[in-house]
C-alpha positions as a printed Julia matrix, in Angstrom:
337×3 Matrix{Float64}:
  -94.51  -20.09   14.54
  -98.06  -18.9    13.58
  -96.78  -16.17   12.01
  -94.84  -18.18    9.77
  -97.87  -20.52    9.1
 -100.08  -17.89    7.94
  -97.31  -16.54    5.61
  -97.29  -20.07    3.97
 -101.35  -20.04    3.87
 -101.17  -16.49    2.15
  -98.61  -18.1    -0.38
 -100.69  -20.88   -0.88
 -103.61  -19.09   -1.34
 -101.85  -16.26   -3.9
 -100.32  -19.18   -5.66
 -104.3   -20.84   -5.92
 -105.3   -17.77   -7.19
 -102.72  -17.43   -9.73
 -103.05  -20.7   -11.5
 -107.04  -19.51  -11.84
 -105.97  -16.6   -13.74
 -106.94  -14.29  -10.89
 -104.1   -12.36  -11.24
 -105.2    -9.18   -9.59
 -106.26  -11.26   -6.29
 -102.68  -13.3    -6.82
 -100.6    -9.76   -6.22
 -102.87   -8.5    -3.95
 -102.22  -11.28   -1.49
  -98.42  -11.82   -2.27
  -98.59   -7.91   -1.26
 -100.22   -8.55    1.9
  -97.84  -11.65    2.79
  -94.65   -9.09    2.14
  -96.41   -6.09    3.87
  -97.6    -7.96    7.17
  -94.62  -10.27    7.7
  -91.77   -8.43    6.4
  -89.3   -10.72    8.66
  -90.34  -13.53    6.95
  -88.14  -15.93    4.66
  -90.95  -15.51    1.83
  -91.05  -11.71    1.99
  -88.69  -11.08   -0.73
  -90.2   -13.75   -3.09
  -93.91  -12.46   -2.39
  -92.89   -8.78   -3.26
  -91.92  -10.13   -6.42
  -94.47  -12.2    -7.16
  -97.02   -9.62   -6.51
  -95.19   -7.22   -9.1
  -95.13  -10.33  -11.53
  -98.5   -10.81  -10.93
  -99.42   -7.38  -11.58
  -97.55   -7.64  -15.01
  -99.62  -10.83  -15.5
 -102.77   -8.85  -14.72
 -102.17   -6.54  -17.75
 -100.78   -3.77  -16.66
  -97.36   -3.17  -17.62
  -96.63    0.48  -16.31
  -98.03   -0.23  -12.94
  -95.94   -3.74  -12.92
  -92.65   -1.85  -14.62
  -92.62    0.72  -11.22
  -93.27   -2.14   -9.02
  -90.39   -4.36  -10.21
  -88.39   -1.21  -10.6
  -88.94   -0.52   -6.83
  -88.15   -4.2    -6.01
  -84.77   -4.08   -7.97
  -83.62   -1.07   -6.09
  -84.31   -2.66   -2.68
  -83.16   -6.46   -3.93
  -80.27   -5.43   -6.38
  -78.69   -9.24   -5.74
  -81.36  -11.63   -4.77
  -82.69  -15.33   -5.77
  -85.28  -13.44   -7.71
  -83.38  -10.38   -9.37
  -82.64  -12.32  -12.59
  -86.63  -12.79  -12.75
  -87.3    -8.96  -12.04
  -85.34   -8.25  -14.27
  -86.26  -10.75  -17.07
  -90.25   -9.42  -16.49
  -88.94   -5.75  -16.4
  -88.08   -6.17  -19.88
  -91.08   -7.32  -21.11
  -93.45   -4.73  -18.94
  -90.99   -1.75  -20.83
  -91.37   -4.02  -24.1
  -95.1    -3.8   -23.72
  -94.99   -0.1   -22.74
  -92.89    0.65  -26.3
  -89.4     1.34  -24.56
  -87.13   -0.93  -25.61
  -84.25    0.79  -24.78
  -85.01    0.27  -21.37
  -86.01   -3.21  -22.04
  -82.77   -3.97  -23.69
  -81.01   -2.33  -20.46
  -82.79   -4.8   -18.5
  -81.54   -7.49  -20.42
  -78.04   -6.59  -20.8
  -78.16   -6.14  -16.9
  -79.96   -9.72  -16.83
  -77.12  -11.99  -18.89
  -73.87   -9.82  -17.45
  -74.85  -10.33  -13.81
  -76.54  -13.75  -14.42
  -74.95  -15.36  -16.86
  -75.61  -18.23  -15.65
  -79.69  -17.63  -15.45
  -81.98  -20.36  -16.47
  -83.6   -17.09  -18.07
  -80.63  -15.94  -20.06
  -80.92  -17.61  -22.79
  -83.93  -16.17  -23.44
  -82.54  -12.9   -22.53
  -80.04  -13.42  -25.41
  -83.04  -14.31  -27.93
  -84.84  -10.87  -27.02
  -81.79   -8.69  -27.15
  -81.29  -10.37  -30.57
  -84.88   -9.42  -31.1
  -83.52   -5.87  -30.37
  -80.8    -5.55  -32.54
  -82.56   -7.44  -35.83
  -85.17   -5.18  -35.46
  -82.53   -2.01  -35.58
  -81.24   -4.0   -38.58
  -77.81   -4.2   -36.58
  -77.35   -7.88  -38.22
  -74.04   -8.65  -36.23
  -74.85   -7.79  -33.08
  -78.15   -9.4   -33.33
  -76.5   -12.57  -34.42
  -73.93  -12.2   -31.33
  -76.71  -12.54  -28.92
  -78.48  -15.32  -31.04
  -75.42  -17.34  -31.12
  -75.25  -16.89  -27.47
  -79.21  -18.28  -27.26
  -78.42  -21.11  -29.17
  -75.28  -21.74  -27.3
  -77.55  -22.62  -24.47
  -81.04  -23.46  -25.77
  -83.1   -26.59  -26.43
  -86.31  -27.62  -28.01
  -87.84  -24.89  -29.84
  -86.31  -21.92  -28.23
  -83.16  -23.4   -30.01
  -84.79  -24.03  -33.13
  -86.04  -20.66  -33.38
  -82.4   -19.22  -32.41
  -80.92  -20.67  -34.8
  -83.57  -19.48  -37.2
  -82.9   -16.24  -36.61
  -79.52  -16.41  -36.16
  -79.42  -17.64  -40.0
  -81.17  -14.85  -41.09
  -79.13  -12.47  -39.61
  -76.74  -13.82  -40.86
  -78.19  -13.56  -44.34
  -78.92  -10.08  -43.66
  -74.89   -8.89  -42.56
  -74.01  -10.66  -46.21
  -72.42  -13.77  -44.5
  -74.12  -16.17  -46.72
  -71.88  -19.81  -46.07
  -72.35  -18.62  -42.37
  -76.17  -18.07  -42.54
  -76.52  -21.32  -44.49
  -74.11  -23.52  -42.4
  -76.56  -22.35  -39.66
  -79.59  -23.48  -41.84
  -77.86  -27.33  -42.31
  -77.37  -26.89  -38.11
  -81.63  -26.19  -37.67
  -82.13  -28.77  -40.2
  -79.81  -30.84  -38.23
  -80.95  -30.86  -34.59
  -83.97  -29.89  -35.03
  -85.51  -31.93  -37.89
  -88.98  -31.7   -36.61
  -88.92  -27.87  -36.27
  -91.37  -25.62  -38.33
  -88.69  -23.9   -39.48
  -87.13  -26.97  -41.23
  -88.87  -27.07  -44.65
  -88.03  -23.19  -45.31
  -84.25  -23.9   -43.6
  -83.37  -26.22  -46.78
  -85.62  -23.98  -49.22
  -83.66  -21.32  -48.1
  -79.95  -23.19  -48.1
  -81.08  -23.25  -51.58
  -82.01  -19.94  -52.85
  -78.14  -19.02  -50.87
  -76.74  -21.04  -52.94
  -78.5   -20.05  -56.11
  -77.55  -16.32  -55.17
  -74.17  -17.71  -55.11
  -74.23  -19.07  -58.8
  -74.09  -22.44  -57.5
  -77.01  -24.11  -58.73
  -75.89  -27.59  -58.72
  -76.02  -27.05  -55.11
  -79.1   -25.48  -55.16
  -80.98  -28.72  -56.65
  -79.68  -30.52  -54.62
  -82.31  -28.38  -52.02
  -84.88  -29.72  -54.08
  -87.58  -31.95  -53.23
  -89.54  -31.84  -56.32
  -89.17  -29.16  -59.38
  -92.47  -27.08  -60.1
  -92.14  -26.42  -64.44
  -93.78  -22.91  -64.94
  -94.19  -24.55  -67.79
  -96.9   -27.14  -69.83
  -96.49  -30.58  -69.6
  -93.85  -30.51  -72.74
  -91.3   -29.68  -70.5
  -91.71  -32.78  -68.26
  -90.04  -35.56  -70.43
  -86.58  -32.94  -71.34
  -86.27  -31.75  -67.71
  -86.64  -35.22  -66.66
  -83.47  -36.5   -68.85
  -81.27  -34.35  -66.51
  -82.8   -34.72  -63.13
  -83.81  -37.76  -61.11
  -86.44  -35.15  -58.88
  -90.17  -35.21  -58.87
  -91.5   -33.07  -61.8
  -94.83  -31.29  -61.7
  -96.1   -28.5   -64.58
  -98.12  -26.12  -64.11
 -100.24  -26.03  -66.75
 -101.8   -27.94  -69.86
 -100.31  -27.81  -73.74
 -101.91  -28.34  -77.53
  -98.92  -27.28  -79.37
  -95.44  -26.75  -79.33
  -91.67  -28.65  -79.94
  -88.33  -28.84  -77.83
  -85.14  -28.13  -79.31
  -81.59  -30.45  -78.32
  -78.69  -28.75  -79.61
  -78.34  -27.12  -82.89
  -81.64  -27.02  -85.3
  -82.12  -31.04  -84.01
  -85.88  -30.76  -83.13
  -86.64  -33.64  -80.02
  -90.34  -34.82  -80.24
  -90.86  -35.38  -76.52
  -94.7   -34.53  -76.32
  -96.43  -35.27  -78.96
  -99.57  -32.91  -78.15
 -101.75  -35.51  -77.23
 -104.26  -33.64  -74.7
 -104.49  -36.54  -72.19
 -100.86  -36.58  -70.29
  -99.97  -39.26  -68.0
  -95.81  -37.67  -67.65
  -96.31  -36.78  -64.38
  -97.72  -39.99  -63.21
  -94.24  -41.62  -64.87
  -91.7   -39.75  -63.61
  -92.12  -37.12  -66.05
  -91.31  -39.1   -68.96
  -93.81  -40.17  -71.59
  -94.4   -43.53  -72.65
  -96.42  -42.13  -75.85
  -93.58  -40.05  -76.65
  -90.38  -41.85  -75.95
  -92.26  -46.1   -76.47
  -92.19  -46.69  -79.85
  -95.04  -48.84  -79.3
  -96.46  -46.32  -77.51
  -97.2   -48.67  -74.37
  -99.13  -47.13  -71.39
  -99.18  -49.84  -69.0
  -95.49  -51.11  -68.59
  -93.02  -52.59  -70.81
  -93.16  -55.02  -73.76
  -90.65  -57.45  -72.41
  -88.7   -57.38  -75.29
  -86.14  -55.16  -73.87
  -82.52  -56.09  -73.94
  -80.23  -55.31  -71.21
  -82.14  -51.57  -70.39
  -82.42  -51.11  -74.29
  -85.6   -50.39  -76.27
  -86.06  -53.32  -78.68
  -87.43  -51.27  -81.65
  -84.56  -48.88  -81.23
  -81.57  -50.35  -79.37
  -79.53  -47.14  -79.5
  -82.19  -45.64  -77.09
  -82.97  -46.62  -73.44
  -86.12  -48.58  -72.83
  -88.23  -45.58  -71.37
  -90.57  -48.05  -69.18
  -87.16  -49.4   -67.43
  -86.66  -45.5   -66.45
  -89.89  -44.67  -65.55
  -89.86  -47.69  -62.93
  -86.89  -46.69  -61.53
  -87.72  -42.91  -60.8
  -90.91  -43.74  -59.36
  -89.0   -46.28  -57.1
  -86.53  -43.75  -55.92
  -89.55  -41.36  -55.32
  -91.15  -44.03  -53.22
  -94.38  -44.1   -55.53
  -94.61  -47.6   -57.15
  -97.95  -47.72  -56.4
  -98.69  -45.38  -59.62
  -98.09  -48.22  -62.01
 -101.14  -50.59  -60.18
 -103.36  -47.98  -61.69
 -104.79  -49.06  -65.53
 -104.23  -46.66  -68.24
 -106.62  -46.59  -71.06
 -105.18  -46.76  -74.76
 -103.94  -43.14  -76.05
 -107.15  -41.33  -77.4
 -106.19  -39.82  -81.07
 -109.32  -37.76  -81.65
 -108.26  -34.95  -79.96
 -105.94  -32.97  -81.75
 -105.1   -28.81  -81.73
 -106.87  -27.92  -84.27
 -110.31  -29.61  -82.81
């Protein structure tokens, strides 16, 4: 009976020590408990502990022969999976990862069943990606994100999608993309997950499917390009950079005024489309009220641009642009000033 009591005090006072970050005094008393009471129940756990601990400590080689030597003497134990599982990462640490992989593939065939296995399954994918072997990699992530949750899935299925990428299986690697995005939509992974659905399916030639990706279009292009990309797209438009000259051409030799090279555009604050351009009253603050059923009342064979503008903004959830007062359209500056 007192020999059991001090083995719990020694446990106790390795586990205290532990939690401090003292790892060195953590294994050296899980040592002592498995040393001086070899009969007792906690034996086996504290000669593990004390080779965890050791790995904890930093120093893998010492911790790799330690675990090593437990493994050999507890080849089917409550703590064999763990061995095992911190084996790996001591031979990881000590640049051998075919012996780290061996401890892994020894982890998830006898353990299947492991709480540490799935993890297991993410490092052996780890493994394989880095060997560029792309289907076995995405074998063992598959398996990971069979059994995963939070972000150890989110990150499975991350990588699994690349992988997937990588072995040329591109509705597979972006079917796993739509599953991140999916379950989990908080991930940090997310945003790239639909950028990259996207690019797949521009590889693919399917660009209709690509924009559809799209949260907003960045023109590479001046501010002309706003008001024509905006007639085919209902996304947020931004440009990249300024314009003084220049015309857009609509089928044919038909030239299509759309910026009229005024120096001071407002497109991107309306949707892309310019009321200078496309109003022929050239109205910066909201329709005349003259329009008739969506049509412009100077020219009824056009659509009243302000009725477009309010409805983009509204489907991009900025209203709040139009409560802002635009000065009348300033004339003196022109290109050649």
């Amino acid at each position: 009976m007192k020999h059991a009591a001090l083995a719990v005090c020694l446990l106790a006072a390795a586990a205290i020590r532990s939690e401090q970050k003292k790892h060195d005094e953590a294994a050296a008393l899980y040592a002592r408990l498995a040393s001086e009471y070899p009969a007792s129940d906690l034996a086996v756990e504290a000669s593990y502990r004390a080779a965890s601990e050791t790995y904890a400590a930093g120093k893998p080689e010492a911790a790799a022969k330690a675990l090593e030597a437990f493994l050999e003497k507890h080849p089917k134990g409550d703590f064999t999976d763990d061995a095992l599982y911190d084996l790996a990462w001591a031979r990881r640490d000590l640049k051998d990862p075919k012996a780290m992989a061996a401890a892994l593939e020894r982890l998830i065939t006898e353990f299947p069943t492991s709480d540490l296995a799935p993890s297991a399954h993410f490092l052996l994918g780890e493994y394989h990606y880095d060997a560029k072997r792309y289907d076995q990699a995405a074998t063992h992530y598959r398996a990971c994100a069979k059994a995963a949750k939070g972000d150890e899935l989110a990150k499975a299925l991350y990588k699994l999608a690349w992988a997937l990428y990588h072995a040329e299986k591109l509705d597979d690697a972006a079917a796993t993309f739509d599953q991140l995005i999916a379950k989990a939509p908080d991930s940090p992974f997310t945003a790239e997950a639909h950028y990259l659905v996207g690019l797949i399916r521009q590889k693919q030639g399917r660009h209709a499917d690509a924009l559809e990706r799209a949260g907003v279009i960045v023109l590479l292009a001046c501010p002309q390009a706003e008001p024509a990309v905006a007639q085919v797209t209902d996304l947020p438009l931004v440009a990249g950079v300024q314009t003084i000259t220049g015309t857009t051409t609509g089928g044919g030799a038909m030239t299509v005024e759309e910026c009229n090279l005024c120096d001071d555009c407002i497109a991107r604050a309306a949707g892309g489309l310019c009321p200078h351009s496309f109003c022929p009253k050239q109205l910066m603050n909201g329709p005349c009220g003259g329009a008739q059923s969506g049509r412009c009342e100077v020219f009824p064979d056009r659509p009243c641009v302000w009725e477009l503008i309010y409805r983009r903004l509204k489907a991009d959830g900025n209203l709040k642009l139009l409560e802002r007062y635009r000065r009348p359209m300033s004339f003196r500056v022109t290109p050649d000033e």
